[in-house]
N, C-alpha and C positions, 0 to 999 in steps of 0.2 A: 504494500500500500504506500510505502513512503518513497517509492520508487517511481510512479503513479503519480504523486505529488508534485516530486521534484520536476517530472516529464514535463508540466504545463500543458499535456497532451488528457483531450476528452477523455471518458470512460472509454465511449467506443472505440478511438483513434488509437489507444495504447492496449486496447484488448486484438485489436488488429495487429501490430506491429510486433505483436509478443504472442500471437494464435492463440490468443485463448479464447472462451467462451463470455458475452458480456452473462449471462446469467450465472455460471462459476465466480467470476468479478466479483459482480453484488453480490451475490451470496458471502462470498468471503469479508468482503467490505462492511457489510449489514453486522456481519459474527464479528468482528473484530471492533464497532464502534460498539453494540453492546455488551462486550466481556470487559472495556477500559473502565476504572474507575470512574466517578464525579469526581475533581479533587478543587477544593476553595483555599484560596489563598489563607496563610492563618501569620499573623504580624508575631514573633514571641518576643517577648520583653526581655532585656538584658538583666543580668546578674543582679545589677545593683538596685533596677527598681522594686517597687512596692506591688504588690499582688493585692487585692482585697478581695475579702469571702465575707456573704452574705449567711447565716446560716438560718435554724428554724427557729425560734424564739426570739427573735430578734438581734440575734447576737452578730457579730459586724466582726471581721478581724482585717487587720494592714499587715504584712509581714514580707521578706526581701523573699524574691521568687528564688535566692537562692535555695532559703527553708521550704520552699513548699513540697517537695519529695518526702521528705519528713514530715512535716505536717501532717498533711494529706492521708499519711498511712495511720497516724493517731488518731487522727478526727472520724476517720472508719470505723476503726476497729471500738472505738468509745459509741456510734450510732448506731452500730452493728450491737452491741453489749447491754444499750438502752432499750435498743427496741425487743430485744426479747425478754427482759423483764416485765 
C-alpha cells in the first residue's frame, strides 16, 4: 500500500502496471485501513511539572508527574481495599 502511495498513480493505473486484480487491491487496502489502530495525539508533561487528580469525595491532589507511578499504584490499591469493605 505505501508503494501505491508513493506511485501518485490511480488505484487502477498501478493495479495495471503491477497485474494485479483492482478487486485483490481493495480488498487488501479495505483489510489493512481497518486492522490500523485510531491513534490521538497525547501532549505528556515533563518531569518537573504538577499532575493534578481529582478524586471521589472531593479530594483534589497536585503532585510532580514524576511521583505519579507511585502514586497511582497507592491510590489503587487503598480504593480497591475501601471498596470491599
Amino acid at each position: 500500500m505505501a508503494d501505491w502511495q508513493t506511485s501518485g498513480l490511480s488505484q487502477i493505473a498501478y493495479c495495471e502496471q503491477h497485474n494485479l486484480k483492482l478487486s485483490t487491491f481493495t480488498y487488501w487496502r479495505s483489510k489493512q485501513s481497518k486492522s490500523r489502530p485510531k491513534l490521538m495525539p497525547v501532549t505528556m508533561p515533563t518531569v518537573t511539572e504538577l499532575a493534578e487528580l481529582s478524586l471521589p469525595g472531593g479530594i483534589h491532589l497536585q503532585l510532580p508527574v514524576s511521583a505519579l507511578e507511585q502514586t497511582l499504584q497507592v491510590l489503587w490499591r487503598m480504593l480497591r481495599e475501601q471498596s470491599t469493605c
